[in-house]
C-alpha positions in Angstrom: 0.0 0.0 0.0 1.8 3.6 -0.9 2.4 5.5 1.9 0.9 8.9 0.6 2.1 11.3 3.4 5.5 10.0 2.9 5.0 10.8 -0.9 4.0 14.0 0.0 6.3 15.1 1.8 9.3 13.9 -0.4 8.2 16.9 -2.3 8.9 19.2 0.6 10.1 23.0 -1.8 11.8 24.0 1.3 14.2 20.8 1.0 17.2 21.9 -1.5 18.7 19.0 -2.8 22.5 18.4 -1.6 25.0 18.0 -3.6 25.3 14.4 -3.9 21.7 13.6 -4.3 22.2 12.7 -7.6 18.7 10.1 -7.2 16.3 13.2 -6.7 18.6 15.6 -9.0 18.0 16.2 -12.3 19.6 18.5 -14.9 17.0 21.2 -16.3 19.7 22.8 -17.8 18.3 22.1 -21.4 15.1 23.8 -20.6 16.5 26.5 -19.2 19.2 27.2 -21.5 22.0 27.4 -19.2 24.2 25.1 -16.5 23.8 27.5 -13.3 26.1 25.2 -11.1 28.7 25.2 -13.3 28.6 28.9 -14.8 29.1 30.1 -11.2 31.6 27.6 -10.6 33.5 29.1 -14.0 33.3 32.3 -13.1 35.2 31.9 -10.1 37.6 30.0 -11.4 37.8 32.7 -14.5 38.7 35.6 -11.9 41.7 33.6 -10.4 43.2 35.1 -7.2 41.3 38.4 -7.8 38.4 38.2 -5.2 35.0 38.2 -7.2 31.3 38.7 -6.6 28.6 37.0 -7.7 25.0 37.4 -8.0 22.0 34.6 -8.4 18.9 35.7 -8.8 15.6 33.5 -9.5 11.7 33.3 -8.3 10.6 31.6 -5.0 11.3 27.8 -5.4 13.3 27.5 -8.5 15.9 25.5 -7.0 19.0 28.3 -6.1 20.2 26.7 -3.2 20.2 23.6 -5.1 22.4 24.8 -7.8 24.2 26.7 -4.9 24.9 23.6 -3.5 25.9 21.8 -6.6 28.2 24.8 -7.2 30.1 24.6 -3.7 30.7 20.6 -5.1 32.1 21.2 -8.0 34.4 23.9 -6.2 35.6 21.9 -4.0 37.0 19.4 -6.6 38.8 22.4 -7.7 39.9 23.0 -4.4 38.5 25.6 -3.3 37.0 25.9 0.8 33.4 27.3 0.5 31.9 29.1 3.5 28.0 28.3 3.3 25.6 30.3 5.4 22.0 31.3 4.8 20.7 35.0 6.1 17.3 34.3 6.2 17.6 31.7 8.9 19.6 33.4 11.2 17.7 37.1 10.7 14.6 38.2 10.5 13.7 39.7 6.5 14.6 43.1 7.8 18.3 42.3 7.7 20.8 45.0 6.6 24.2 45.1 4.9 26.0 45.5 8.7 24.2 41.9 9.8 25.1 40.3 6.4 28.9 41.0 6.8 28.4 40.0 10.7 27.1 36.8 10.3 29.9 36.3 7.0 32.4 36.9 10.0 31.1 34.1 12.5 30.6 31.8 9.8 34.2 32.3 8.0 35.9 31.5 12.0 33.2 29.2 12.7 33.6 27.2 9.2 37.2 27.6 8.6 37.7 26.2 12.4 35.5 23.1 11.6 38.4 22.2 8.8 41.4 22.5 11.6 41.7 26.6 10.1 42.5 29.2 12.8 41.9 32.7 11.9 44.2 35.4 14.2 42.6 36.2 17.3 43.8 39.5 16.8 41.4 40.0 14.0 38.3 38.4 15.9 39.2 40.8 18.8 39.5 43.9 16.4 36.0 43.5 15.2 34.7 42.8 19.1 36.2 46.0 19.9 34.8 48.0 17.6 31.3 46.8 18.5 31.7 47.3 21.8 33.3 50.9 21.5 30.1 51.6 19.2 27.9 50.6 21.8 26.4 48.0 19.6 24.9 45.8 22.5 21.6 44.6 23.6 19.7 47.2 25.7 23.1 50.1 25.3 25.1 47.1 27.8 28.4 48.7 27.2 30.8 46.6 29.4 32.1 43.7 28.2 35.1 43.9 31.0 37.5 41.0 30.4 35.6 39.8 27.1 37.7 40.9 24.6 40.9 39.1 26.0 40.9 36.0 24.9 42.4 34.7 28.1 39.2 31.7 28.2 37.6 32.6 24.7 39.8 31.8 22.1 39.6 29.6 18.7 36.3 29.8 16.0 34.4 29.9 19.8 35.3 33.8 20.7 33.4 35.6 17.7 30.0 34.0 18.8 30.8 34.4 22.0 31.2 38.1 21.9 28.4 38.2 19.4 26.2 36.5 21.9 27.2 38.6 24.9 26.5 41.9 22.7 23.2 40.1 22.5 23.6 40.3 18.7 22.0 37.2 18.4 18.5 38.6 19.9 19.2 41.5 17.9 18.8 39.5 14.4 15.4 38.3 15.5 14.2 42.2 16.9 12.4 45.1 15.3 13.8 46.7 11.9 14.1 49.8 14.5 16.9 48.0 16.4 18.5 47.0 13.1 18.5 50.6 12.2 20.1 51.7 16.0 22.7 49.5 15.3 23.5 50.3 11.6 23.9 53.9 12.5 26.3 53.0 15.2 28.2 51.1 13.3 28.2 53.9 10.1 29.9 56.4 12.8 32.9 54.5 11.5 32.1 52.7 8.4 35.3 52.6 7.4 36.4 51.5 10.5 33.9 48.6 10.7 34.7 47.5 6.9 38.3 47.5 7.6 37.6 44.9 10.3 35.4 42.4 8.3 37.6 42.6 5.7 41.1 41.7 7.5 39.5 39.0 9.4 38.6 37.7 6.1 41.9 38.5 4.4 43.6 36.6 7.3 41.1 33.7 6.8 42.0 33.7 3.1 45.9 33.9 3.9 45.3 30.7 6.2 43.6 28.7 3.9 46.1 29.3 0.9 48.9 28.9 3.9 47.7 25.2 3.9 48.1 23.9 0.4 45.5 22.3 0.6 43.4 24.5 -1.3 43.3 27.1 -4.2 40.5 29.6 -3.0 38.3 31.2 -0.5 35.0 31.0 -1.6 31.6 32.4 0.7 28.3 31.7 -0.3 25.6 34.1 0.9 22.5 32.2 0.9 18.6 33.7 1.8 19.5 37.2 0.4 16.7 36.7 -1.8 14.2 36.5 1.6 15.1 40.2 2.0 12.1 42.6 2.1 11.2 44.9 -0.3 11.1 48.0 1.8 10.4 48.4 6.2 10.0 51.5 8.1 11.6 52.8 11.1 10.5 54.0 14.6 10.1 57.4 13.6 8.2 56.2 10.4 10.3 56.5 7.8 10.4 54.3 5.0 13.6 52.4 4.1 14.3 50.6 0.5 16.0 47.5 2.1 16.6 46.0 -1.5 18.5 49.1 -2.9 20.4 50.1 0.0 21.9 46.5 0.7 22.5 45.8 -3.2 22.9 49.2 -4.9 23.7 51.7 -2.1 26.1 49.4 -0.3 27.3 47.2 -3.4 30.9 48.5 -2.6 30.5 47.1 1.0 29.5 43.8 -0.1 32.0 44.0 -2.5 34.8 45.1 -0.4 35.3 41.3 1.1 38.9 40.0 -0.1 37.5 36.7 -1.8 34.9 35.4 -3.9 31.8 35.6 -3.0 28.4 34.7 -3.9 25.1 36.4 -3.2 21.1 35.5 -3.7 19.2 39.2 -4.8 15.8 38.7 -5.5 13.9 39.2 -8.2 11.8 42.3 -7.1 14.8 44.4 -7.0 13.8 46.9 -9.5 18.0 48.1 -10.8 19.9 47.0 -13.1 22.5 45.3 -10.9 25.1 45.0 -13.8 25.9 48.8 -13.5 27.0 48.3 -9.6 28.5 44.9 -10.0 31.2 42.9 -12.0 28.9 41.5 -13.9 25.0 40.9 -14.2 23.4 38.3 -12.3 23.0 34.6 -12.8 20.0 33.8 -13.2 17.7 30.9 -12.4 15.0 30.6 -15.0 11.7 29.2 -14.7 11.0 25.5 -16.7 8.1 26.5 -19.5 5.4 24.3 -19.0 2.7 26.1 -20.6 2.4 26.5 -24.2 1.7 29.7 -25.2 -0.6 31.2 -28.1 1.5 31.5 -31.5 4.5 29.4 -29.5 4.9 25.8 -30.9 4.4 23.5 -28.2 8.2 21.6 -28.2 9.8 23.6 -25.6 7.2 24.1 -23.0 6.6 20.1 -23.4 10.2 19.7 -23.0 10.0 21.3 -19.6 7.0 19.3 -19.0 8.9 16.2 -19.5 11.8 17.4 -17.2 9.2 18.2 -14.2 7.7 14.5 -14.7 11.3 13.1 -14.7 11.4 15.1 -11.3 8.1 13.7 -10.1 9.6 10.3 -11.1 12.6 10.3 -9.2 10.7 11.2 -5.8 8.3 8.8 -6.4 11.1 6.1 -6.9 12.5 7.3 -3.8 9.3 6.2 -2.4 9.0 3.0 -4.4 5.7 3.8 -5.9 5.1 5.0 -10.3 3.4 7.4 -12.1 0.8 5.0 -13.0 -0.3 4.5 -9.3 -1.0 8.0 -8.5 -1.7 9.7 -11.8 -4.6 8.3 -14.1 -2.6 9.7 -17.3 0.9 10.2 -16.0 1.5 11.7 -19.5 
C-alpha cells in the first residue's frame, strides 16, 4: 500500500537538494538554456586570485540553493573551501548590509575552524572591539570587561561568544528599528567597521592558501533573496532594504577579499550589472505552458523534465506514475 504522506512530503520545496543527491537531481539545464552550477563555478575559477562577486537571482522555489549547493561541489574538486551560510535563517527579513557582513564573519571563524583553520585572534578581537566601543549591544550594555581578552575565549568559539554577549544574536530576531540603532552606530565609522570584516577575512583567506590544501576562499551568501522589499523605522520612515543592501552598499558587499556569492531577489527593480562585476545569474523558470502562437516543443520539453522530477521522488518512495496519476502523460 503507498504511503501517501511520505510521498508528500518527499516533495517538501523547502528541502534543497544536496550536492550528492544525484537520485532526486535532475539537470533542467536544457530547458533553461544554461548550467547555473557550473557557470558560477567558471566564473570563479575565470577571476583567479582576484576576489569576485557574484550574483543569483531566481523566483521563490526554483531550485537556487540547489544549484548553490551543486556549485560549492564542484568547487571543492577544484579545491576551493566554501563558506556556506544562509541569512534568512539566522535574521529576521529586515536584515541589513552590517548583519550580512556580521554573520559572513562568525561563519568564516566558525567554518574555517571546523576544517582545523585558525583565523588570528587579533582580528576576531579587532572587530569585538569595535562593536563594543560603538555601543552595539543589547539594551546600550556597554561593558564587556575582560571579554575581549581572549584569556578563556579563544579559537572559532570567541566571535559568537562576543556576538552572543553583545546580545547580537537577539538582535537578528528584533524590530527593523533596532537594526537601524545598530547600523547607524556602526556607520559612525564605516570605514572602520569594513576595515575589520575585511582583514578577518583577508587573514582567513591567507590561512587557507597557507595550507596547500586549497586554491581559493569562496563564501556563499544564501537567503538574500528572503530580504524585504522596503520596512519603516520607529520614527516612520520608510527604508528601501533592497537598494540600499544591493545598490547603495554594493561596494561594502564587495569590499570582502575573496569570492563571494550572493542571492538578490527578483523584485529588485535596478539593473545590478551597473553596480557589479557583472550581471546576475539567473535561475529561469521551466516552460510548462504552451503559449498562443508558440509551438508546443519547448514548454513540453519542460514538462517532460518536471515528470522526470516527479519520477525520481516517487522512486524514492517505491511507488510509479501510474499508481497515483490516471494519465501520467
Amino acid at each position: 500500500m503507498l504511503d501517501l504522506a511520505a510521498i508528500y512530503n518527499s516533495f517538501d520545496a523547502d528541502e534543497p537538494l544536496p550536492a550528492e543527491d544525484d537520485k532526486r537531481y535532475v539537470d533542467l539545464s536544457k530547458v533553461r538554456g544554461q548550467q547555473v552550477a557550473k557557470r558560477l563555478a567558471q566564473q570563479i575559477k575565470n577571476a583567479g586570485q582576484k576576489p569576485s562577486h557574484h550574483l543569483l537571482m531566481g523566483h521563490n522555489k526554483c531550485g537556487k540553493t540547489t544549484e548553490l549547493n551543486r556549485t560549492a561541489h564542484l568547487l571543492k574538486q577544484e579545491r576551493y573551501l566554501t563558506v556556506f551560510f544562509d541569512v534568512a535563517e539566522e535574521a529576521t527579513h529586515t536584515f541589513e548590509y552590517t548583519t550580512m557582513l556580521l554573520l559572513m564573519a562568525h561563519h568564516v571563524v566558525e567554518q574555517l575552524a571546523e576544517c582545523e583553520i585558525k583565523v588570528d585572534n587579533e582580528r576576531v578581537k579587532k572587530l569585538a572591539e569595535f562593536l563594543q566601543e560603538k555601543e552595539v549591544t543589547i539594551g546600550g550594555t556597554k561593558s564587556l570587561e575582560g571579554k575581549v581578552s581572549g584569556e578563556v575565549e579563544v579559537g572559532a568559539g570567541l566571535l559568537a561568544s562576543i556576538l552572543g554577549k553583545l546580545g547580537f544574536g537577539v538582535e537578528l530576531g528584533g524590530s527593523f528599528q533596532r537594526s537601524r540603532e545598530i547600523t547607524t552606530k556602526i556607520e559612525a565609522d564605516t570605514r572602520g567597521f569594513i576595515n575589520a570584516i575585511k582583514e578577518l577575512v583577508q587573514d582567513a583567506y591567507n590561512k587557507v592558501l597557507e595550507t596547500e590544501k586549497y586554491q581559493g576562499l569562496v563564501i556563499v551568501c544564501d537567503g538574500c533573496d528572503k530580504l524585504a522589499i522596503a520596512a519603516t523605522d520607529g520614527s516612520g520612515k520608510t527604508h528601501d532594504l533592497q537598494q540600499s543592501l544591493f545598490v547603495d552598499h554594493a561596494s561594502d558587499l564587495r569590499a570582502v577579499p575573496c569570492h563571494v556569492i550572493y542571492t538578490v531577489p527578483l523584485s529588485i527593480a535596478v539593473n545590478l550589472g551597473d553596480n557589479w562585476e557583472q550581471s546576475p545569474v539567473f535561475v529561469p523558470a521551466v516552460p510548462v505552458n504552451q503559449l498562443p502562437g508558440i509551438e508546443d516543443d519547448y514548454p513540453k520539453e519542460g514538462r517532460d523534465a518536471m515528470q522526470r522530477i516527479v519520477e525520481c521522488r516517487l522512486n524514492e518512495k517505491e511507488a510509479k506514475l501510474e499508481e497515483l496519476f490516471a494519465d501520467p502523460r
